[in-house]
C-alpha positions in Angstrom: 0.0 0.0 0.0 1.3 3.0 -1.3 1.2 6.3 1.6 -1.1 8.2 0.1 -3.6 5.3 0.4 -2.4 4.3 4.1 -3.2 8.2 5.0 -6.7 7.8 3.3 -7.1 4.6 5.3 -5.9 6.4 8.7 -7.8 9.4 8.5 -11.0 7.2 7.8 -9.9 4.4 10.5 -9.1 7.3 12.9 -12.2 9.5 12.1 -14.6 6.3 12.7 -14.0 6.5 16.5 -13.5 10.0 16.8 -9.8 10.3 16.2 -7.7 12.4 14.0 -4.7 11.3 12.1 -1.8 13.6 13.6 1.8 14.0 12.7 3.2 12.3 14.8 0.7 9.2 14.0 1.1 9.9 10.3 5.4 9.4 11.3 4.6 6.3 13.1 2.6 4.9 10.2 5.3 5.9 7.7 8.1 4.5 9.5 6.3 0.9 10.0 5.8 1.1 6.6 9.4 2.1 5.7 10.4 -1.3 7.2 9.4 -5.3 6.7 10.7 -6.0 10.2 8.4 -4.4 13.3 10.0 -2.1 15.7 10.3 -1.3 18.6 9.5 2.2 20.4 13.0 3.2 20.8 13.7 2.5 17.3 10.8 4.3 16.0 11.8 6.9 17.8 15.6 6.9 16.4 14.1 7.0 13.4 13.7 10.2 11.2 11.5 12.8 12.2 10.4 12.3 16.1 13.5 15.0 17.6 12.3 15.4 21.2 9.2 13.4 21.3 8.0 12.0 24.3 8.6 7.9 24.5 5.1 8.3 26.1 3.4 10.0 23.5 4.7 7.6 20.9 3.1 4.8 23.0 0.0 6.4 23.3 -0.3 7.1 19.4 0.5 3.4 18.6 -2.3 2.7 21.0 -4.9 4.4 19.4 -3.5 3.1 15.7 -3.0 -0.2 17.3 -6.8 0.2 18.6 -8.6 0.2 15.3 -6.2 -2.4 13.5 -3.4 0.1 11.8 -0.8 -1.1 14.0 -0.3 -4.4 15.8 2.0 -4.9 18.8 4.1 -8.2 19.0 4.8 -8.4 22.9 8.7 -9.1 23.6 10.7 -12.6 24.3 10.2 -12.9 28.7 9.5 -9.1 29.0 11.7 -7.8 26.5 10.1 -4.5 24.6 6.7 -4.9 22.4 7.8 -4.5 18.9 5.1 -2.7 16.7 4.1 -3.5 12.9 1.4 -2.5 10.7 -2.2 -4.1 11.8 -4.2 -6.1 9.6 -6.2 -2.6 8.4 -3.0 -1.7 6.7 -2.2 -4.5 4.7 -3.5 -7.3 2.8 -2.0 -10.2 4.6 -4.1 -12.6 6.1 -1.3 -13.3 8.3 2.2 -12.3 10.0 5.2 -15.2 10.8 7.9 -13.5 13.5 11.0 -14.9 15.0 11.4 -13.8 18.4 15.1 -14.6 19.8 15.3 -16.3 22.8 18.8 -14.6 23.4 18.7 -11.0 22.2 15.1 -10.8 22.1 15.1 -9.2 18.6 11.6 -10.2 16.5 12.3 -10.3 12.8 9.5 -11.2 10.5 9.5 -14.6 8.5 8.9 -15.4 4.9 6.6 -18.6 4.9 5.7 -20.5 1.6 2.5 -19.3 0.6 0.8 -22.7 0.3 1.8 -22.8 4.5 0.2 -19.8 5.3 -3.1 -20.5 3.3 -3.4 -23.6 5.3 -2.7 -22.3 8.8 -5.2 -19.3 7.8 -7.8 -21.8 6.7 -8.0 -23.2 10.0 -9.5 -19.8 11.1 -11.6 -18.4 8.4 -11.8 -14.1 8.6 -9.2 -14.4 10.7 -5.8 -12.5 10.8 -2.9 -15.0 11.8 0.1 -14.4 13.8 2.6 -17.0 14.2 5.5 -16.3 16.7 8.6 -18.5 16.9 10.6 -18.3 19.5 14.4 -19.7 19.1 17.8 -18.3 18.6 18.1 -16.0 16.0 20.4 -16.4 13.0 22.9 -14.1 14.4 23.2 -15.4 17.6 23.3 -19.0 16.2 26.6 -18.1 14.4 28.3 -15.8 17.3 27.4 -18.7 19.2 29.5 -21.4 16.9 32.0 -19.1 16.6 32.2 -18.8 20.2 32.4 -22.6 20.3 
């Protein structure tokens, strides 16, 4: 989805509940859309454009997007951060594959065969799908053999 259609999407999502689509939730939805991995807050706000923004009201802006489906929240590995990614509203998957690493807690999103996700999705018609995985990351894997 291109940003011009997210914004139309946003303003209308928003609007329905009495929200407005403000800067700083229009930056949010441009930087999850800028990546294929979610993020957390304190990456979002390292990214471009949130100078001196409160971590707070970042959180409370991805609540409200997270509230009428822009923006998902993927909690952390054993209390690590939430990572954040765009919500079912805001794309056209019928479902979401993450790794979550059990070591540095990172949450990466996974390419699954299409044939696999249709399958798993089938099992819950209408439904949006999220499939976590939790086990050592690729990167720790390999510091960890090199370590060996």
């Amino acid at each position: 989805m291109n940003t011009t259609d997210l914004d139309a999407l946003a303003i209308s999502r928003l609007a329905s509940v009495g929200q407005r689509y403000t800067t700083c939730r229009r930056r949010i939805m441009h930087i999850l859309t800028a990546t294929s991995d979610p993020m957390t807050i304190p990456l979002i706000l390292a990214s471009a454009g949130f100078g001196g923004l409160a971590q707070s009201s970042v959180y409370r802006n991805l609540a409200v997007l997270e509230r009428v489906g822009l923006v998902q929240q993927i909690p952390g590995h054993h209390g690590g951060h939430a990572y954040f990614t765009l919500g079912p509203a805001a794309t056209t998957s019928t479902g979401d594959a993450f790794l979550r690493c059990t070591r540095c807690t990172t949450i990466t999103s996974l390419a699954l065969p299409a044939a696999t996700l249709e399958a798993i999705t089938a099992a819950a018609p209408g439904q949006v799908v999220t499939i976590s995985i939790d086990q050592v990351c690729p990167t720790c894997a390999t510091t960890e053999a090199a370590a060996s």
